[in-house]
C-alpha angles and dihedrals in degrees: 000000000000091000091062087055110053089082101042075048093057112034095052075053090057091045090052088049085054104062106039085063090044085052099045091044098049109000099057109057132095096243089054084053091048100052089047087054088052091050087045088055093043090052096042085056093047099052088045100044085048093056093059096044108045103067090050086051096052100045087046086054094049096044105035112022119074108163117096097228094051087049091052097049100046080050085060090041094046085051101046105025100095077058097058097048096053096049080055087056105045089046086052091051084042085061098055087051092049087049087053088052091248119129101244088208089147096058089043099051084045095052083049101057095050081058101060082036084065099045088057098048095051085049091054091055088067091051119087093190101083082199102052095041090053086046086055097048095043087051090053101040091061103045089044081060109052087048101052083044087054088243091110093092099040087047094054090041084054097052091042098071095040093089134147133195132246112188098296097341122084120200130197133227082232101043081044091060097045092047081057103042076051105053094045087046083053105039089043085047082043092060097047090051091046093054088035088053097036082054091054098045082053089057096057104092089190097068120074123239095253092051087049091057090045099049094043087048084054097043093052092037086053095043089053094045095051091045092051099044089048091047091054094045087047079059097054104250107146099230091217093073087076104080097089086050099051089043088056084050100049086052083052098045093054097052113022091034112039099114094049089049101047091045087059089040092048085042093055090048086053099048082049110049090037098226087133131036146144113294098029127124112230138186115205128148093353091303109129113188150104125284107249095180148350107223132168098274112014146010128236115218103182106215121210093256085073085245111132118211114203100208117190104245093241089076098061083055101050111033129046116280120195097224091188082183109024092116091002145036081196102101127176121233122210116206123181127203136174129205133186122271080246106059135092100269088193093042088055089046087057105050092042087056084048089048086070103060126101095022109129091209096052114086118236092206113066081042122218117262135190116209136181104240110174144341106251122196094255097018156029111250110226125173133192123206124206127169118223125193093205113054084153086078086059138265105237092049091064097040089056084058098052094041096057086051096052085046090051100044085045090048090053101047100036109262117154130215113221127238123203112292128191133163126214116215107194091206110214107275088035118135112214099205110207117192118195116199100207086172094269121066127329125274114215113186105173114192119191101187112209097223118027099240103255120254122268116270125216094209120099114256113266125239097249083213100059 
């Protein structure tokens, strides 16, 4: 171990070494203090001039400039103007040295770094991670300044020879750092791609929903992959090298992870044959609702009850699925109602057909129409059928409408609803057991009466003599 050590050892020594000679040498002279007194004053005016100016900037772009781009471009100038102005100063300041015959390095290299300070924030602008945008900046802040101090080279040098082995491929410290300022400049390049490509796709009004959603999913799936594979071979990772690895993962893949693949796969079938996409309404497992969205793995169907159930793909392919609006909005209501044996059957057709006017949701064509379907034991089955064009706000809500109405229209013209009915027939021979619960124990007193008594007759006695 403390082989390995001796030259990290010595080499950060001979860094440190460096730049106290590189601070005694240009750091520590008074020419070196006045011009950073220049580029303080500069940067104390700047901040102060700014100030002033800013706010006037922003109220004149609210109230006078319309356009998008002018808008855009006094945004940049409002970010980056107090920049500017300071890099105006310090040149300026730059001028008077050069006029003294000193070498003004530390207000050049200052003036070059705010540069490169305005290239990143105008970078960041573009970023929508904050994080990622601050890391950036940080990265590019340090390496602009070693070089501008002249330590760029000593500290490459000095990540160069920090290396370590992995079986017959050996990284660097410093091969290690630009595989991973590249991956983070792809995959960054690969989002923005990826948003600018998903807006297109929107745009194109040929193209259904569920093939928009396909074809954006493919497009970001293919941009990473590529990032990623260019950042490990920037490192310095042979690609090939891979294959064991992609051989371990297909076995994985095919047990471990059987149900995740096959709900992708079972989510990209759906997004192509188009069975199931955003905005149908959909019936599976006893869930009634609207898709709300086709993903990866699952789809999300929103109930109206606002709960949303997120279902695994696999089940929309393997088991039925009710689409009420897969080739049709147009969707048919059943409606049962029963009547008594002893109401106008006509008469109830008739009011049921009457229930469904005026109600903005029911369809006049097909029109609604009330039919007898069966004679049932306590009542006569009636249904009446209606067509709606928006099952998605809901199909109770609009059969509770229709039925108030029904009871209403019964209610007023005499209609009656049935209630259960059964008739009892004591056969001749038959006992009729009668128990009487007097709070002890039970009495049971059981009659079987030989001849059943004969029925009332309406007809007057007759005279036995006549």
């Amino acid at each position: 171990m403390e082989e390995q050590l001796t030259p990290i050892m010595a080499k950060i020594s001979e860094i440190l070494l460096f730049l106290e000679d590189w601070l005694r040498t240009n750091v520590l002279t008074w020419r070196t203090a006045a011009q950073w007194l220049c580029a303080l004053a500069a940067l104390l005016i700047s901040l102060a001039v700014w100030r002033v100016v800013r706010p006037r900037l922003e109220r004149w772009r609210y109230a006078h400039v319309q356009n998008p781009l002018g808008r855009g471009a006094l945004y940049v100038l409002i970010q980056t103007g107090g920049l500017f102005l300071f890099i105006l100063l310090a040149q300026i300041g730059a001028g008077v040295f050069e006029f003294l015959n000193y070498r003004p390095w530390v207000l050049d290299a200052l003036s070059q770094l705010t540069v490169a300070g305005i290239a990143i924030r105008l970078l960041a602008l573009t970023m929508s991670n904050k994080g990622l945008a601050r890391s950036t900046a940080t990265v590019v802040w340090v390496f602009v300044g070693l070089h501008m101090l002249g330590l760029l080279t000593p500290f490459t040098n000095f990540l160069q020879n920090l290396s370590f082995s992995m079986g017959s491929t050996t990284f660097t410290a410093l091969g290690a750092l630009k595989g991973l300022i590249l991956a983070v400049i792809l995959l960054q390049a690969a989002v923005m791609l990826s948003k600018f490509a998903v807006t297109r796709i929107g745009h194109m009004r040929d193209v259904s929903p569920s093939v928009q959603v396909l074809l954006g999913k493919t497009v970001k799936v293919i941009l990473f992959t590529v990032a990623i594979l260019m950042a490990m071979s920037s490192v310095g990772i042979d690609l090939t090298s891979l294959a064991i690895f992609s051989s371990a993962l297909g076995v994985g893949i095919g047990f471990g992870l059987q149900t995740i693949i096959s709900n992708y796969v079972a989510g990209i079938i759906l997004l192509m044959d188009r069975s199931i996409k955003p905005g149908d309404t959909i019936e599976v497992g006893g869930v009634f609702g609207v898709v709300s969205g086709v993903f990866g793995r699952f789809s999300s169907v929103k109930t109206r009850d606002g709960k949303e159930y997120l279902i695994p793909n696999e089940q929309f392919v393997t088991n039925e699925v009710i689409n009420w609006t897969y080739s049709d909005t147009d969707v048919r209501l059943r409606i049962p109602v029963g009547i008594s044996y002893g109401s106008d059957v006509d008469k109830a057709l008739k009011l049921m057909e009457e229930s469904t006017r005026d109600l903005k949701r029911i369809l006049t064509s097909p029109e609604p129409r009330a039919l007898l379907m069966e004679f049932g034991d306590s009542s006569v089955n009636l249904e009446l059928r209606a067509w709606i064009a928006d099952a998605s706000d809901g199909v109770s809500n609009i059969k509770s409408d229709v039925l108030r109405r029904i009871w209403n229209s019964f209610h007023e013209n005499g209609i009656e609803f049935p209630f259960p009915q059964r008739d009892v027939l004591l056969k001749p021979g038959s006992s009729l057991a009668v128990t009487v619960d007097r709070g002890g124990a039970p009495e049971v007193s059981s009659e079987a009466p030989s001849e059943v008594p004969p029925a009332p007759s309406d007809e007057p006695p007759t005279n036995p003599e006549e």
